[in-house]
C-alpha positions in Angstrom: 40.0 -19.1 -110.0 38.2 -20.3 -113.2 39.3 -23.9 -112.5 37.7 -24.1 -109.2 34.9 -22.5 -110.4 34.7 -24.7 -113.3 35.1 -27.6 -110.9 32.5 -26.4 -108.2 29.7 -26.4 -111.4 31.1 -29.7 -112.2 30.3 -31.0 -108.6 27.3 -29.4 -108.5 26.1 -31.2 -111.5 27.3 -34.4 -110.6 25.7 -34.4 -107.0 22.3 -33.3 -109.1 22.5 -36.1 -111.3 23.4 -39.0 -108.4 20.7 -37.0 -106.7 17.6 -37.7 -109.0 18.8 -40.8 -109.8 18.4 -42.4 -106.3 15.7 -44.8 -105.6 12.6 -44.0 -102.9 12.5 -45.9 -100.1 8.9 -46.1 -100.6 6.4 -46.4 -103.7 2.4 -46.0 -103.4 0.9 -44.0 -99.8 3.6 -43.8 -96.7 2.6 -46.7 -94.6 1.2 -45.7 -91.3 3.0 -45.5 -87.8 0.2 -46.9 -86.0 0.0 -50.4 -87.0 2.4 -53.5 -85.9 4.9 -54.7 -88.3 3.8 -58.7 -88.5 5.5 -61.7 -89.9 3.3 -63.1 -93.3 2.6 -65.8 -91.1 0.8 -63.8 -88.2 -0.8 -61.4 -91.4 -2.6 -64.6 -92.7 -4.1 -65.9 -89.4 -7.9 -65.7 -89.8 -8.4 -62.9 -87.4 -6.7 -60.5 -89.5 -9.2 -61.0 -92.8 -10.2 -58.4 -93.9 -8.2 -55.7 -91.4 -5.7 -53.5 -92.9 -2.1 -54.7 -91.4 1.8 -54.4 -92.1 3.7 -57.0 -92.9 7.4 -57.6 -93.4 9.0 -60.0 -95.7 11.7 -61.2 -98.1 11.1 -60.1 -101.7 10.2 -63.9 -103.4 9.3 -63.0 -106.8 8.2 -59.1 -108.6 5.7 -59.7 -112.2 8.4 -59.6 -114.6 5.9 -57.8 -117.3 5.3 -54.5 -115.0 6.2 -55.3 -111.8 2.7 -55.4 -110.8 2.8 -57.8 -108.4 5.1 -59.1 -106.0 5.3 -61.8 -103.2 6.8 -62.1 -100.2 8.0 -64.5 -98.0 8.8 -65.5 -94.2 10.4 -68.4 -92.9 7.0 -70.4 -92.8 4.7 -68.5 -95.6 4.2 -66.5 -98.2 1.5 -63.8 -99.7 0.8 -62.5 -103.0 0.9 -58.6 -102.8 -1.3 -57.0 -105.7 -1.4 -52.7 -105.7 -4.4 -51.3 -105.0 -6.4 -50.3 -108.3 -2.8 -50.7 -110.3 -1.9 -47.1 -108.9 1.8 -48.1 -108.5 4.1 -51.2 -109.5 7.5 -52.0 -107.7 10.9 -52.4 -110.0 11.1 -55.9 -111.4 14.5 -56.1 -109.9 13.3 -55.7 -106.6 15.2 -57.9 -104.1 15.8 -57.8 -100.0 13.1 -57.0 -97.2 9.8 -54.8 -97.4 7.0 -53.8 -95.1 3.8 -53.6 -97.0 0.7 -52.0 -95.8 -3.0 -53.3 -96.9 -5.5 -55.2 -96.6 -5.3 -59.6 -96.2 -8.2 -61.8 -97.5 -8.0 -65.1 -99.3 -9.3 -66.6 -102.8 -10.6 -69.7 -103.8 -8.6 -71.3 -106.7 -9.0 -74.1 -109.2 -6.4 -76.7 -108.0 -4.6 -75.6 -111.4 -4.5 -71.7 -110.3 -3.4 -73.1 -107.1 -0.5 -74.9 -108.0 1.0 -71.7 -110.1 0.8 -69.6 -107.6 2.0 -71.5 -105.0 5.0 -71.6 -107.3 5.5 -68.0 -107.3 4.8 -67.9 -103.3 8.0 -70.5 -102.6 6.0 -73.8 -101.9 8.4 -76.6 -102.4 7.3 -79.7 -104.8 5.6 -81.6 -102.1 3.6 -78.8 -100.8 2.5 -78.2 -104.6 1.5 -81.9 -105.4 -0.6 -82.2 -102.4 -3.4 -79.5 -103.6 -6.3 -81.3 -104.3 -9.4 -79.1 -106.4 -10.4 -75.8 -105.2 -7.7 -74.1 -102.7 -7.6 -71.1 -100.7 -4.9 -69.0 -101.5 -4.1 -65.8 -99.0 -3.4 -62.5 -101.0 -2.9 -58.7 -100.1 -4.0 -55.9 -102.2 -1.3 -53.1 -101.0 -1.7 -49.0 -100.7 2.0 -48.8 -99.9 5.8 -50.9 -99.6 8.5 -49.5 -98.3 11.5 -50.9 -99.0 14.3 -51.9 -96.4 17.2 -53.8 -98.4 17.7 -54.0 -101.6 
C-alpha cells in the first residue's frame, strides 16, 4: 500500500511539472473569430491599410535579443510583425506556422534600412540589390499570435 501510494504522489508530481512546463498556444490577446485568416500577400494589398486583419505565415526570423519582433513569410511575401506597445515578445526559438492578428500599414525607409530588413523578411540578393533610395516596407504591429506548428 505505501508503494502505490508513494507512486501515485510521484505521478501526481510529475504530471504537475510536465503540466506547467507546456507552451501556450497563444501569447498577447486571443485573436478574434470574426476575421478571415489571409495569406501575407492578400494582408499587404492596399485595401487592407490600416484595417485590423489575420494573417498566417511561416515563422522567417524572431529578434534574437528579446524576441520582440518576428517576421513571417508566404510563398510570395513577407511582413515584419512588431507587438503592440512591447506588451508581449514571442520565444526566440520560435519556428513553424502562426496566425497573427493586427493592424497592416507600411514605412518609408532609407534604401539602407531597406535592404536590412528586406534581409530579415526573406528577399533573395536580386530583390535586395534592386532597391533604389527611399522604399516602402509593409509592417504589422500585432495584439496577438497564436501559434500552430512549432
Amino acid at each position: 500500500m505505501k508503494n502505490i501510494l508513494s507512486f501515485f504522489c510521484v505521478a501526481c508530481i510529475f504530471s504537475f511539472v510536465v503540466a506547467s512546463c507546456s507552451r501556450p498556444d497563444h501569447v498577447g490577446s486571443p485573436l478574434s473569430s470574426d476575421l478571415p485568416i489571409l495569406t501575407v500577400t492578400q494582408a499587404i494589398e492596399p485595401s487592407r491599410l490600416g484595417k485590423v486583419v489575420q494573417v498566417r505565415g511561416d515563422v522567417h526570423e524572431v529578434c534574437q535579443d528579446e524576441g520582440c519582433w518576428m517576421t513571417v513569410i508566404d510563398s510570395v511575401n513577407g511582413l515584419r510583425v512588431t507587438f503592440d506597445g512591447a506588451s508581449f515578445v514571442v520565444p526566440m526559438d520560435l519556428q513553424g506556422t502562426v496566425v497573427v492578428q493586427g493592424t497592416v500599414s507600411e514605412e518609408i525607409y532609407s534604401e539602407e534600412d531597406a535592404k536590412l530588413l528586406a534581409e530579415t523578411l526573406g528577399w533573395d540578393s536580386s530583390e535586395i540589390s534592386n532597391i533604389k533610395g527611399d522604399t516602402r516596407i509593409p509592417l504589422m504591429t500585432a495584439t496577438g499570435v497564436r501559434f500552430e506548428s512549432r
